[in-house]
C-alpha positions in Angstrom: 16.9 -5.0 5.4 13.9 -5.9 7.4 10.8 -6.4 4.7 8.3 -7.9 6.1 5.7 -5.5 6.1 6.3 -4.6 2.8 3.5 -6.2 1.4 1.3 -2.7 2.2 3.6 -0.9 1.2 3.8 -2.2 -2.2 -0.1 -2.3 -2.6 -0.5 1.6 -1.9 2.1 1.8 -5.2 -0.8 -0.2 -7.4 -2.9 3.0 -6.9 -0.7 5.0 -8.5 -1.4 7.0 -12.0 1.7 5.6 -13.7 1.1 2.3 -12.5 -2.8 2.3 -13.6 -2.1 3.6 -16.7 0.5 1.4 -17.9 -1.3 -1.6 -17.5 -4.8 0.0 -18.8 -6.4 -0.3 -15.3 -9.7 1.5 -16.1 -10.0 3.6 -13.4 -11.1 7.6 -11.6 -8.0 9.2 -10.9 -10.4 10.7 -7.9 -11.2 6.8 -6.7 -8.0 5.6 -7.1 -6.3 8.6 -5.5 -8.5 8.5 -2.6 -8.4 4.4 -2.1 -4.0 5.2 -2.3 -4.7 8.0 0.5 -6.5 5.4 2.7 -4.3 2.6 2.5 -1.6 5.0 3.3 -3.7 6.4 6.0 -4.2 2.9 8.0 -0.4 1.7 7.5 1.0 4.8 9.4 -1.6 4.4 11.7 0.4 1.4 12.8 -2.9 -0.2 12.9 -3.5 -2.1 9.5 -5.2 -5.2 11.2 -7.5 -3.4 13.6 -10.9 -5.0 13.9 -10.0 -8.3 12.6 -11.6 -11.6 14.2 -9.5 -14.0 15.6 -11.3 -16.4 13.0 -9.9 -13.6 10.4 -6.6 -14.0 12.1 -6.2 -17.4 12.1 -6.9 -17.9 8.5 -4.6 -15.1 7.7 -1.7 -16.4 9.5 -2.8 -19.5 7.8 -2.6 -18.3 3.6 0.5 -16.6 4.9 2.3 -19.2 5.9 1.1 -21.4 2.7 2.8 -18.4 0.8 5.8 -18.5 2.7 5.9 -22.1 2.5 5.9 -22.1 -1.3 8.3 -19.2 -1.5 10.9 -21.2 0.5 10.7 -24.7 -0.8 13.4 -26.3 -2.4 12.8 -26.9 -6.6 14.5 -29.3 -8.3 14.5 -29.7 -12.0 
């Protein structure tokens, strides 16, 4: 399984009633709803970066691969 867009995925789902309400998010069901609908609206555009900088790029492909990094290492104890 192929997951490496998942990460906007997974942040439409924090927008969620259940998910707000479980962890006491104060929040508008109307706001919330709409900022879900958005999300969901730029990821099937198939355009989630437009507009970005190549500045904005740069330092994105940059904190990614930080994250990566520190996902993948090897721990010892």
């Amino acid at each position: 399984m192929d997951i490496s867009g998942a990460h906007l995925i997974v942040v439409t789902k924090i927008y969620e009633p259940a998910f707000l309400v479980r962890f006491g998010v104060p929040h508008e069901p109307a706001d919330a709803e709409r900022e879900r609908r958005s999300l969901v609206e730029m990821i099937e555009s198939g355009d989630a970066y437009a507009g970005e900088t190549e500045e904005e790029k740069q330092k994105r492909d940059k904190s990614k691969k930080a994250q990566l990094t520190s996902l993948n290492i090897e721990v010892k104890v």
